[in-house]
C-alpha positions as CSV (number, residue, x, y, z in Angstrom):
1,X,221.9,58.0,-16.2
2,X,219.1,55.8,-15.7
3,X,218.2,52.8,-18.9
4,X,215.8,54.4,-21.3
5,X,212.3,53.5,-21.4
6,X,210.2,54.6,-24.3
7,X,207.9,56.8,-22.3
8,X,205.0,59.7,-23.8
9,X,205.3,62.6,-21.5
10,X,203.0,65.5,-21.0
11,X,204.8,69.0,-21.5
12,X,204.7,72.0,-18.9
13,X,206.6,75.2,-20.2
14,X,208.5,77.7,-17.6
15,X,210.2,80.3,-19.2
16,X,212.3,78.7,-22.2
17,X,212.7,75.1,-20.4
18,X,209.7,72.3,-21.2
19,X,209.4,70.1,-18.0
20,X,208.4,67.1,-19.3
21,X,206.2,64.5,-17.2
22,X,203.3,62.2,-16.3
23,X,200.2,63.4,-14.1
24,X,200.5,60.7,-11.8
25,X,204.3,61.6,-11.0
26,X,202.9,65.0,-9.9
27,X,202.5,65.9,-6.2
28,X,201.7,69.4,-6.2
29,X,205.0,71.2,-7.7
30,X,203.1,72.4,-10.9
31,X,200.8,73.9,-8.8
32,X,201.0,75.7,-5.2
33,X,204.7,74.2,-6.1
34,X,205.0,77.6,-8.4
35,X,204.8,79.8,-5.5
36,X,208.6,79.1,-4.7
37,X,209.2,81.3,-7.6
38,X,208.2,84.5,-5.8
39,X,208.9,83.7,-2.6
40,X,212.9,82.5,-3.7
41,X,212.7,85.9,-5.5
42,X,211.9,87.9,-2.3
43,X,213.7,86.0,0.0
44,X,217.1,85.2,-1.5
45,X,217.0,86.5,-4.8
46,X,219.3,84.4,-7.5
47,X,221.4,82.2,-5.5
48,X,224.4,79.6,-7.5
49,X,223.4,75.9,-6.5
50,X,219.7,74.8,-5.9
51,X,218.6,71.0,-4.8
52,X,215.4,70.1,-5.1
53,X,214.5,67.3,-2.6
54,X,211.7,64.9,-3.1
55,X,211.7,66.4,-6.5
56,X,209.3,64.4,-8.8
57,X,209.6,66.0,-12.3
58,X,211.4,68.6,-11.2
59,X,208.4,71.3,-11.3
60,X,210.1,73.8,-8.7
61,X,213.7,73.4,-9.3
62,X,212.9,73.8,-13.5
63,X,210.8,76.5,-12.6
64,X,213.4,78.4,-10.4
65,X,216.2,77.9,-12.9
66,X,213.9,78.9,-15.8
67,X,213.3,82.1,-13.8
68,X,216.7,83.0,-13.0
69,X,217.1,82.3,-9.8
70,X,219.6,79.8,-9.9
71,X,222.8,78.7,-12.2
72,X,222.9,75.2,-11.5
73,X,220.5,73.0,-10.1
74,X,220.5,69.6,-8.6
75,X,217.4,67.0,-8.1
76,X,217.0,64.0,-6.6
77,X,214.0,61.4,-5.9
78,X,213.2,57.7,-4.9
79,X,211.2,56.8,-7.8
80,X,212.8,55.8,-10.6
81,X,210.1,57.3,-13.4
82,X,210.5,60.8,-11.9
83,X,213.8,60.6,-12.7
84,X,213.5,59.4,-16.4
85,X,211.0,62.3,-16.4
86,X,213.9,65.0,-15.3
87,X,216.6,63.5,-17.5
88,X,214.0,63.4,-20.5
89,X,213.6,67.5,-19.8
90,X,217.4,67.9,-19.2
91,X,217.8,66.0,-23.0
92,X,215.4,67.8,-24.3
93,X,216.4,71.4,-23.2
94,X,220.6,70.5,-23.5
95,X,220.9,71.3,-19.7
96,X,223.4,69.0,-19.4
97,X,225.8,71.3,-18.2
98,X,223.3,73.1,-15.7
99,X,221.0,70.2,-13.9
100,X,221.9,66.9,-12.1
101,X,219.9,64.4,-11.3
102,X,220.0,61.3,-8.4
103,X,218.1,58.3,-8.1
104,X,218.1,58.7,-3.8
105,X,216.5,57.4,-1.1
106,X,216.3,60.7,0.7
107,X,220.2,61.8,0.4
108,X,222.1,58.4,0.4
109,X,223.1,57.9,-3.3
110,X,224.4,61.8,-3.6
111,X,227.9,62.2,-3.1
112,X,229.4,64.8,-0.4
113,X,231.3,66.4,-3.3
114,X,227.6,68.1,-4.2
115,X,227.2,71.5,-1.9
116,X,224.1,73.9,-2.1
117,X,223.3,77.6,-1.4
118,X,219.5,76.5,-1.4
119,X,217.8,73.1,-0.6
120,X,213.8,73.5,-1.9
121,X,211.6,70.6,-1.3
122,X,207.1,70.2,-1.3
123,X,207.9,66.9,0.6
124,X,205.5,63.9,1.3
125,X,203.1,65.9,3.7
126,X,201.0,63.4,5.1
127,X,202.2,61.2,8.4
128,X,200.8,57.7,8.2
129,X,201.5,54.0,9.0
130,X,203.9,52.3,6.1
131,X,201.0,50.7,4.3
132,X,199.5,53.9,3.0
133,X,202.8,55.0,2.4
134,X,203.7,52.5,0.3
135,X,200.8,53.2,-2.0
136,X,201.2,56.6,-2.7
137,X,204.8,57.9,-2.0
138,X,204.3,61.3,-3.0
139,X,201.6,62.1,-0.4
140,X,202.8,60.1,2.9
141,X,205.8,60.2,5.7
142,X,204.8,56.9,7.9
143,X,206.4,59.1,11.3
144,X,207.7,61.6,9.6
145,X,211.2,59.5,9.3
146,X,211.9,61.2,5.9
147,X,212.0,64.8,7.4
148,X,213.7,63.6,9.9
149,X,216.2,61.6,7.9
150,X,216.8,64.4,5.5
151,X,217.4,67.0,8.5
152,X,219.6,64.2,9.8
153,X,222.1,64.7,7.0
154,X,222.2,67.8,5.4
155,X,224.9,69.6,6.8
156,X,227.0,67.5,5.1
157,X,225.6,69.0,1.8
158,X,225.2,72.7,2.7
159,X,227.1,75.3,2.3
160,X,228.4,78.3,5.0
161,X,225.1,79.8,5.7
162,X,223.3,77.6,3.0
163,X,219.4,77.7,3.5
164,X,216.7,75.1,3.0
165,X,213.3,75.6,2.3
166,X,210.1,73.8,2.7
167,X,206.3,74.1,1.5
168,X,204.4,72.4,4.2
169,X,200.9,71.5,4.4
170,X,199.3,73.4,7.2
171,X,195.9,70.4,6.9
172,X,198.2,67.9,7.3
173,X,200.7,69.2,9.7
174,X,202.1,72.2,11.8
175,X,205.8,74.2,12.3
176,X,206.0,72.3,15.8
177,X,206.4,68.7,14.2
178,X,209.8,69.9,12.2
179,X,211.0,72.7,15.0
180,X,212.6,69.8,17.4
181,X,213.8,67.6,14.3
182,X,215.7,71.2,13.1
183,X,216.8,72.0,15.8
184,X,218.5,68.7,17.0
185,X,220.3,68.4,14.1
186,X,222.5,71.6,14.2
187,X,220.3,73.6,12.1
188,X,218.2,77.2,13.4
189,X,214.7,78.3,12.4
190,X,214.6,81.7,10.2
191,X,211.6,82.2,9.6
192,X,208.1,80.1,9.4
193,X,205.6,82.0,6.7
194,X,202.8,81.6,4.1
195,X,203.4,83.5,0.5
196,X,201.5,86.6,0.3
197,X,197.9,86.2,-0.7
198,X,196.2,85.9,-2.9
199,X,198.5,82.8,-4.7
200,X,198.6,83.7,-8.1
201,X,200.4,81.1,-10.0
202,X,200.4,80.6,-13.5
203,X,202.2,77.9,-16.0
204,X,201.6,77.5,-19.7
205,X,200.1,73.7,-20.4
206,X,198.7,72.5,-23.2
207,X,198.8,76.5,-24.5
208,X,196.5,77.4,-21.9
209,X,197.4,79.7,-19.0
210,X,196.3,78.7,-15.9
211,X,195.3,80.9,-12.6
212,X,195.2,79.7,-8.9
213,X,193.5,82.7,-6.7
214,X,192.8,80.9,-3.4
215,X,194.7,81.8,-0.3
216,X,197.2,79.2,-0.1
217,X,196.9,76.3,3.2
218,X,200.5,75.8,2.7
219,X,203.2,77.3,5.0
220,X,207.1,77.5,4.0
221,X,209.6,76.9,6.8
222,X,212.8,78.5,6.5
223,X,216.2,77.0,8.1
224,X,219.5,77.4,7.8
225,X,222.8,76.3,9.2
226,X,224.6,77.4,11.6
């Protein structure tokens, strides 16, 4: 558990579970984020044990437990306020029992004790030099050494047949930058896909319901191990 800090979140309701969090902590999982719902739904229906890598407030892996789709769920993130933000919603909704949460440069601080059916992540798309990624961590991957860091390690956290699966930014990057990085590290490509069109995603903010119709520039790849 991270030292309180008096904070004043915004609120974000999936389901019966308020994500609490602040704009600037957001990096897309309250938006095209959403459309892991459906696609988890299609693909794997509910599954036990969901981490959420690179998980900010928590958007997807709140979303997907709200939904269903998972019984327990795990998420973990470098900055220290996203993770204030997550505890804050798991106080807030008594999901103690359910959610927990890591303070983690990529996966060093989890232990090897934690094992998923379903890694989901809407990484830092962008590659870049380290300055840019220093100002804005939620956008940038200077080299695209936290993909291949997390790919590095984990098997270790998997388990038999476990899957992970990414929302990639097809401006920013293509399935043939991860492929060799999967590959090399004992894991094999399912499937590379975009959620059906059109993206309809909604989430209840503020009381108002909000739409996204626009076919969706982002692209989920699908691995699993071996």
């Amino acid at each position: 558990m991270l030292s309180s800090v008096a904070m004043k979140y915004d609120t974000v309701k999936y389901g019966k579970i308020s994500v609490t969090y602040e704009p600037h902590l957001d990096g897309g999982g309250m938006g095209f984020g959403q459309e892991f719902v459906q696609v988890v739904k299609e693909k794997f229906g509910k599954v036990h044990h969901v981490f959420e890598f690179c998980a900010g407030p928590g958007f997807i892996g709140f979303s997907l437990l709200a939904n269903g789709l998972c019984e327990k769920l795990t998420l973990s993130d470098i900055n220290p306020e996203a993770c204030r933000a997550c505890e804050e919603t798991v106080r807030k909704n008594n999901l103690q029992s359910k959610v927990s949460i890591y303070l983690s440069d990529c996966l060093d601080a989890i232990p090897e004790s934690e094992k998923w059916d379903l890694v989901v992540s809407n990484p830092p798309h962008w590659p870049s030099l380290e300055d840019a990624y220093r100002e804005d961590i939620k956008m940038f991957d200077p080299n695209f050494i936290i993909h291949d860091k997390f790919y590095r390690d984990i098997c270790l956290f998997l388990k038999p047949g476990g899957s992970i699966l990414f929302q990639e930014n097809g401006r920013a990057t293509k399935a043939a930058d991860f492929i060799p990085m999967i590959h090399k590290n004992g894991l094999e490509i399912v499937e590379v896909f975009t959620a059906k069109p059109p993206s309809v995603l909604q989430c209840l903010l503020k009381g108002k319901k909000l739409k996204y119709s626009k076919p969706s520039p982002y692209y989920f790849i699908w691995s699993k191990s071996r």
